[in-house]
N, C-alpha and C positions, 0 to 999 in steps of 0.2 A: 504494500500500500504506500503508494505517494504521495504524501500531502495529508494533513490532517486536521484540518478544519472541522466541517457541523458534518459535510458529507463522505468524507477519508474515516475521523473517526466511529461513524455512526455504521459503516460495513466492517471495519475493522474490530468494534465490537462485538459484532453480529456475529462476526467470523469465527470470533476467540471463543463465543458463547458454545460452536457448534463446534467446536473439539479440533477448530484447524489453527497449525502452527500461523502465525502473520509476523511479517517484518515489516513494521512499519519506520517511513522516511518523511523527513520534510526537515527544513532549514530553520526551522524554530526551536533552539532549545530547548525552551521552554515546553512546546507541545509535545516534543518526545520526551522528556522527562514524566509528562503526565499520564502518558499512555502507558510504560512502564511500571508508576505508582499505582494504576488504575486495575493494571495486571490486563489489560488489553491486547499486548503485546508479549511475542517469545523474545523478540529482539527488535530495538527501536534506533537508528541514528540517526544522527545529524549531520547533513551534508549540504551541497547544492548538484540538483539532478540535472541541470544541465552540463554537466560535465562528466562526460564517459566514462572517464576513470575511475570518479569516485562510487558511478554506479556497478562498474567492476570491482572495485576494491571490496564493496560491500555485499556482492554477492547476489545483483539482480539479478544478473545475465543467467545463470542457472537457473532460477527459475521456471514454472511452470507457464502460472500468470499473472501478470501486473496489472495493478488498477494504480491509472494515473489521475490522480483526483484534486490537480490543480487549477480547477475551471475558472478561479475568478481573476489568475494571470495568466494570459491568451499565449504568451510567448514561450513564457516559461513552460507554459503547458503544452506547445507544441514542438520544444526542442526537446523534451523530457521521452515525448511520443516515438519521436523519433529515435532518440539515442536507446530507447528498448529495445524497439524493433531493430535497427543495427543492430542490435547488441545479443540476437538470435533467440531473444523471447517468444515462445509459438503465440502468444496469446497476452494480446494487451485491450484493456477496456481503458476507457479513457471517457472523464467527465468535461463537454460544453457547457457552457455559459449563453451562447447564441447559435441562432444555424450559422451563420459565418464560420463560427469557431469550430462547431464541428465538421463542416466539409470540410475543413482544413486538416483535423486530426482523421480524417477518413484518408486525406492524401497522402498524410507521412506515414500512413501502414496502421493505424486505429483496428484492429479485428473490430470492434463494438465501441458506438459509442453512445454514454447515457444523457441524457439534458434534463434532467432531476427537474427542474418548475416550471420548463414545459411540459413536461408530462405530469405532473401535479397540478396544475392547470387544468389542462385538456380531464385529467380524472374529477377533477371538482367541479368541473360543467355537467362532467356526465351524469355526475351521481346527479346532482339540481333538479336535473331534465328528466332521467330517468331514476329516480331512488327505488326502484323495484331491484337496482341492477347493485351487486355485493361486490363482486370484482368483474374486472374484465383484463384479458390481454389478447395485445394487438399485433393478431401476426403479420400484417401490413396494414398503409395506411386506409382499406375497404374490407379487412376480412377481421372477425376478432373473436376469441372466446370468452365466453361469458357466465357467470355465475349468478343468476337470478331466485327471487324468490318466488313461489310456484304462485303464480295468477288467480284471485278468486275463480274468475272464469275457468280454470282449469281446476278445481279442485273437485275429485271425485273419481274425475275422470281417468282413465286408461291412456297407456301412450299410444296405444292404436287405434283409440279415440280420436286422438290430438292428429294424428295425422301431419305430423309438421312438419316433414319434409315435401309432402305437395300441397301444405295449406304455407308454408311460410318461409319452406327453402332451406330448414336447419336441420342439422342431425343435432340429434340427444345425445349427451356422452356420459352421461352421471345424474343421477337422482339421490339426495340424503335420505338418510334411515336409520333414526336412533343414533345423529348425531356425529354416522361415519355415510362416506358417500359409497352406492353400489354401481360400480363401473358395467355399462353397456346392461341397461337395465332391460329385463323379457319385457315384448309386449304388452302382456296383461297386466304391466305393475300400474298399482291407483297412485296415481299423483294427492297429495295433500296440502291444503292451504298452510302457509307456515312453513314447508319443508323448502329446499331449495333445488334446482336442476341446474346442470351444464351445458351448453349448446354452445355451437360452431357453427359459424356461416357469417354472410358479409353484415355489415353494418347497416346495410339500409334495412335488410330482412329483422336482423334483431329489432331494430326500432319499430317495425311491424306488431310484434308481441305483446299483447294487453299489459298496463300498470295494474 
């Protein structure tokens, strides 16, 4: 992890939480000291990532994957992009600040890249618009999956009732049941108000779907 701000340290926690080593970097003493105290970190320095050596010295280039996560300096965060990817890393995610900044980190070799409040954005409209919908992701910018909560109008009903791949274009991929979800659910399963379902298919089709 590079960089350790609201959104470096907030996966870097995440990370530690779920049992993986992280080394976390960034130029501020002080933030790697904290990460350390916080026990967030296996191994935390202080450097500057624009400088290949030092990211050799410290042991990125081994690496599996880097998440470069200094979105709020454009420069620093696309020479940093850079010198990973030189630096034979298979796999670097790299956090924008703007779409500028990320077609840029897409051109220095970005495998992935996140823009954290556009997409926090774009989720806080949806929920507004549609609050029937719990999560959603988006396999591009027309198709997406979705996690909704099961429709009065549907409740009672059977999935072969519903008919929803020629009434609305989606496939079902998940239905809940006592709080765990049952993948590729039979046809005669009864949908329940309150419970939630999974579907797949574009975006105009999902908005189709009664609130």
């Amino acid at each position: 992890m590079i960089g350790l701000g609201r959104f470096g340290r907030a996966v870097a926690s995440t990370l530690s939480r779920q049992g993986y080593d992280v080394l976390c970097i960034d130029s501020d003493e002080n933030r790697v000291a904290q990460v350390l105290s916080d026990n967030i970190a296996t191994h935390a320095r202080q450097l500057d990532s624009t400088q290949p050596a030092a990211l050799r010295e410290a042991g990125v280039f081994e690496q599996d994957t880097v998440i470069v996560a200094i979105g709020n300096f454009v420069q620093e965060s696309i020479i940093t992009t850079l010198n990973v990817k030189e630096g034979g890393v298979p796999h670097v995610v790299a956090k924008a600040s703007s779409e500028v900044h990320m077609k840029l980190l897409k051109k220095v070799g970005a495998d992935h890249v996140v823009f954290p409040e556009h997409e926090c954005g774009c989720a806080l409209a949806q929920s507004l618009t549609r609050p029937g919908i719990l999560d959603r992701f988006e396999l591009d910018p027309d198709n997406s999956i979705v996690e909704i909560i099961v429709p009065d109008q549907f409740d009672g009903r059977t999935i072969a009732d519903l008919r929803l791949r020629s009434s609305y274009g989606l496939n079902l991929l998940a239905v809940s049941q006592d709080g765990k979800f049952e993948i590729n659910p039979p046809p005669n399963k009864r949908l329940e108000r309150g419970s939630a379902m999974v579907v797949i298919g574009s975006n105009q089709n999902i908005n189709r779907l009664p609130v």
